[in-house]
C-alpha positions in Angstrom: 0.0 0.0 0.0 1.5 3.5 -1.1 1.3 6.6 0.6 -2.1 8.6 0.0 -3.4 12.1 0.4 -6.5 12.7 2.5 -7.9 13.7 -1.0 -7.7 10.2 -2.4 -9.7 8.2 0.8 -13.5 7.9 0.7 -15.6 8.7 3.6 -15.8 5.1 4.4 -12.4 4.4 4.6 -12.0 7.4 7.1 -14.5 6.0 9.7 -12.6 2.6 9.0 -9.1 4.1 9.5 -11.0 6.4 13.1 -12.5 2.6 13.8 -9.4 0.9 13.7 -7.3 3.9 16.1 -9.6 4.0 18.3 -10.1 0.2 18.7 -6.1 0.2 19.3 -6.3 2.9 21.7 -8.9 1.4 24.1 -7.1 -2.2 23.8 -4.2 -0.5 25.0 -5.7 1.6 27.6 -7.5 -1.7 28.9 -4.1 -3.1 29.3 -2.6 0.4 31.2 -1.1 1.2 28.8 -1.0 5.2 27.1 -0.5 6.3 23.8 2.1 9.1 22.9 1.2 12.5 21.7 3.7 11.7 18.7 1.9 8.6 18.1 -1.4 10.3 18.5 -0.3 12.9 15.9 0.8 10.0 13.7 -2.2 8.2 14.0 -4.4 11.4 13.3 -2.5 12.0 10.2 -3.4 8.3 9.1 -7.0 8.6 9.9 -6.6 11.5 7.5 -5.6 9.8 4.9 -1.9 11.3 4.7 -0.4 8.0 4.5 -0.9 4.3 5.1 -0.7 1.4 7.9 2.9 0.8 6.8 3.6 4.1 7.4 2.2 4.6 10.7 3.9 1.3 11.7 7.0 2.4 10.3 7.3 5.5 12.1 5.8 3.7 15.4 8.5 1.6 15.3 11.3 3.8 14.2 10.2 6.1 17.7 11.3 2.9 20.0 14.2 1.5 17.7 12.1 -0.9 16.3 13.3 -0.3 12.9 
């Protein structure tokens, strides 16, 4: 999956993408857990459409040395 711009995501794959963070969120809250406000601001800009999952996981991981 390539990088998009909010302009090229339909309405319905916004409320998926907002589905899918929030879902993460609360999992992670259930297990104590909190989100940065990096990752927050990353996961806004997916929900947005300005990139992809890969990106987002890319980037996630690249903040904790993952990469």
């Amino acid at each position: 999956m390539g990088v998009k711009t909010a302009s090229t995501i339909s309405a319905a794959e916004r409320e998926l993408r907002e589905r899918v963070v929030a879902d993460a969120a609360h999992s992670s809250e259930m297990e104590g857990l909190t989100s940065s406000s990096e990752y927050r601001a990353d996961a806004a800009a997916f929900v947005e459409g300005e990139f992809d999952a890969d990106e987002l996981v890319r980037r996630t991981r690249a903040r904790y040395g993952l990469a």
